[in-house]
Residue, then its C-alpha position, 0 to 999 in steps of 0.5 A: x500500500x502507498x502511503x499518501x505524500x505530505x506537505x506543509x504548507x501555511x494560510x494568512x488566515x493561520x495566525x496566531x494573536x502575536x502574528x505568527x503564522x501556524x504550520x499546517x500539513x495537506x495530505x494528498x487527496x485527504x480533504x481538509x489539513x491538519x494544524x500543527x502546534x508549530x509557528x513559523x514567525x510574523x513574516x509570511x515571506x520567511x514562513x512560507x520559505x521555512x515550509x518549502x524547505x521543509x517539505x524538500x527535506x521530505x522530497x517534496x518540490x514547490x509544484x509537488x506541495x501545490x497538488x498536494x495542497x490542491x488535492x486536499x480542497x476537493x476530491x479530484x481537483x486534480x484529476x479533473x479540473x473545472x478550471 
């Protein structure tokens, strides 16, 4: 059985009172997103970049991160897309 890829990834609207923006995780073709207990600091710029790298660590590029995180919204947004 193969295992659903991952990727972190971070929302404007996931900010904690101080600013800081929360780490989120997508599963591909899972429908929704995890939060984790993690923030990754006020600048959005620099948490985004902390996610990109994480999920490079993983194996996962920035297009890889986009359909998985894409995958999450709608059960086969990537399959077939109304766009």
């Amino acid at each position: 059985m193969t295992k659903n890829r991952t990727a972190y990834f971070i929302l404007e609207s996931q900010a904690n009172d101080k600013g800081e923006f929360r780490a989120l995780i997508a599963v591909e073709n899972e429908r929704g997103y995890y939060k984790t207990d993690w923030f990754w600091g006020s600048d959005l710029d620099q948490a985004e970049e902390i996610a990109r790298e994480k999920n490079l660590a993983m194996g996962i590029t920035k297009d890889d991160a986009c359909l998985i995180v894409l995958s999450s919204m709608r059960k086969g947004a990537i399959e077939k897309p109304k766009f």
